[in-house]
N, C-alpha and C positions, 0 to 999 in steps of 0.2 A: 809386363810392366812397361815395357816400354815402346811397344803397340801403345799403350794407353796415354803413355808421355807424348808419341807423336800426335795422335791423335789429336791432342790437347792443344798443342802446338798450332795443328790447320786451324784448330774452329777459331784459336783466335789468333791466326793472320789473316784468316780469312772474315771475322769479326770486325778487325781492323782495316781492312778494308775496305769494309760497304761504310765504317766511321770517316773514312779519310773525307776531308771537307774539299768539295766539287772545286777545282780551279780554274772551271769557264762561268764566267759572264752568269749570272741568273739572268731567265728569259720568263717574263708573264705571259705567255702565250696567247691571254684574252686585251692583251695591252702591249704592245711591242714598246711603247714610247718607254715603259716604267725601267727606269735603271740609271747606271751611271753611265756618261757618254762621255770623252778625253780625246788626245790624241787629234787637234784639232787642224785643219789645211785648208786654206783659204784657197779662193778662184773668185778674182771680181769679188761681184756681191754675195757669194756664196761658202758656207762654212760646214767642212762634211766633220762627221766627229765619230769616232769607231767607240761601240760597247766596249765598256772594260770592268773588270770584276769590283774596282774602289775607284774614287777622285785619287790622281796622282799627289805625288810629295811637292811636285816641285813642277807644275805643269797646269794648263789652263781646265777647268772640267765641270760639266752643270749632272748634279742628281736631279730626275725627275719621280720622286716618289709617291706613295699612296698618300691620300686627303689633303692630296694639292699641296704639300709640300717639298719646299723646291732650296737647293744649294747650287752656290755657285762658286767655284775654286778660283778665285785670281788674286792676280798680284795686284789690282787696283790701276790708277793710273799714270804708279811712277813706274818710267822705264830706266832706272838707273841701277847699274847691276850693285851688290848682289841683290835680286827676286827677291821676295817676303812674299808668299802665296798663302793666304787666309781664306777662309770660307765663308760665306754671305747668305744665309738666309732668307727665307720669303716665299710668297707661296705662287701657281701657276695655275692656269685656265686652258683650257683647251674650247674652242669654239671654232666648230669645223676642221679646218686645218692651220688656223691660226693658234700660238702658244702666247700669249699675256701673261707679263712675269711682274709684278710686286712686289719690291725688298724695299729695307733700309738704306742700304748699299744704293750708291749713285751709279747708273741711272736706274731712279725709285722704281719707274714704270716704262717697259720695253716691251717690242712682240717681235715675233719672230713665225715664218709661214713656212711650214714644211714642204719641203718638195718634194722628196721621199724617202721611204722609212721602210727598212728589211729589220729582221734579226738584229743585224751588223752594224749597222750602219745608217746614220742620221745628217739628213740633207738639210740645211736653213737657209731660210735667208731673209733681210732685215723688213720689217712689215711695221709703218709707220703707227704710229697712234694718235688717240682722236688729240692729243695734247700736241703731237709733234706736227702734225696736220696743220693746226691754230698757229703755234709757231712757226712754223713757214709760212704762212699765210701773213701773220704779223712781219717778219723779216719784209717780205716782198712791198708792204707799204711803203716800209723804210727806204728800200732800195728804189720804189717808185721815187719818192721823194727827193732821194741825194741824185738822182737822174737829169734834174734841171741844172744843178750848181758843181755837176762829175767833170773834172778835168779843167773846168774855170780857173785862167792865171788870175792872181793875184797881182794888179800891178801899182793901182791907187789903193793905199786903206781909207782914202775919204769915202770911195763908192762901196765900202764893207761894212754888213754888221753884224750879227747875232739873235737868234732865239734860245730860248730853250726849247727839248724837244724827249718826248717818251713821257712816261711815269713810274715812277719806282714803287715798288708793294707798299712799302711802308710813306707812301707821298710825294711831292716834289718831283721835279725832270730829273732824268736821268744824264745828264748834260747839256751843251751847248754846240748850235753846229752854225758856222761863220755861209753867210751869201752875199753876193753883189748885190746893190739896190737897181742893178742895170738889167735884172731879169723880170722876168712876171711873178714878183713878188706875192702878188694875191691869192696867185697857183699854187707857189709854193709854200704859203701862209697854211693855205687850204690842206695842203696833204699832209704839212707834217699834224696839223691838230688832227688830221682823221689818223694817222699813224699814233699818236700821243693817248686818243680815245677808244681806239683798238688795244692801247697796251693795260692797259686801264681794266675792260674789259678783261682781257686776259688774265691779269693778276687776281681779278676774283673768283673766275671761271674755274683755276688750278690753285687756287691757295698760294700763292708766290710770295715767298720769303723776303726781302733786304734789307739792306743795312739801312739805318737810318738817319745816316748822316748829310748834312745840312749840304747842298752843292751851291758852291758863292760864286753868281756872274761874274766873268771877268768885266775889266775895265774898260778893251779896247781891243781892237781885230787890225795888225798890221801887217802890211804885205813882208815876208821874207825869204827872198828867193822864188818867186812866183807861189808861194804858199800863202795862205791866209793862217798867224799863229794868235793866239788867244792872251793879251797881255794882263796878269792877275794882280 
């Protein structure tokens, strides 16, 4: 009887055993990318992330799972302690070795280009999109633009005045930016409307949101302190 009681005993520790649930990382062997990546360490522009068995409690973490379904664990963009780490939804692309991510969660639309990829361990690093492309591209008009009037004192506001300049999604400038009448105003006439007609563009191109409140020219541009300030 008690040959029989041991007996009884192995088959289920040892039944229990082969149940006990794997506490390494699942691995797709036909897909390394699929899983949970955490534990993240930056270098420059580079972000290595080690496989780990779930997303942390309390720690930054992306699942990359089956039918393009994609989570992402952060705290969002406030950095004021204590953490609140949620999880953000959306789904992923893989093309080549580029990763295209789609959420809700801000930023909507990111990529990210692998540099390499073991078992273990996941190398990225930030890979512009065709959106971020545009906007940079837009940005640099801008910056062509403030190029002629960059660093100008302020010293008569007789020789100062004002445009508007951009365009907001929903209409209208997006502000006002003060110049000398003592520069090549035609130039500068010229770039901000090609800046103003590029944003324009833009805002259709990506569906761009804003507010839609009324922006009221100020009254008067006078000099103070070698600044040009905007009097309302």
């Amino acid at each position: 009887m008690k040959k029989i009681v041991f007996a009884v005993a192995i088959i289920f520790c040892f039944v229990n055993m082969r149940c006990e649930p794997n506490e390494e990382a699942l691995i797709d062997a036909n897909n390394l990318l699929i899983g949970h990546w955490a534990e993240p360490k930056y270098n420059e522009e580079t972000i290595t992330l080690s496989r780990v068995k779930s997303l942390p409690e309390d720690g930054y973490g992306i699942s990359i799972l089956d039918k393009n379904n994609f989570v992402e664990r952060s705290s969002g963009f406030c950095g004021t302690p204590p953490l609140i780490f949620s999880n953000y939804e959306g789904k992923w692309q893989l093309t080549e070795d580029v990763i295209t991510i789609n959420q809700d969660h801000f930023p909507n639309h990111y990529a990210w280009r692998i540099l390499s990829l073991t078992e273990n361990e996941l190398v990225l690093t930030k890979e512009l999109t065709e959106q971020e492309k545009d906007y940079r591209a837009l940005m640099d008009l801008f910056y062509n633009a403030l190029e002629l009037v960059k660093d100008l004192p302020c010293q008569n506001s007789a020789n100062w005045t004002f445009t508007p300049y951009g365009s907001k999604a929903c209409g209208g400038p997006q502000w006002f930016v003060a110049y000398p009448t003592t520069i090549d105003t035609e130039e500068f006439l010229k770039r901000i409307e090609a800046y103003t007609k590029a944003e324009q563009d833009y805002n259709l191109k990506w569906s761009v949101f804003s507010t839609c409140d009324i922006v009221s020219p100020p009254k008067a541009v006078v000099c103070e302190n070698g600044f040009p300030i905007f009097k309302f």
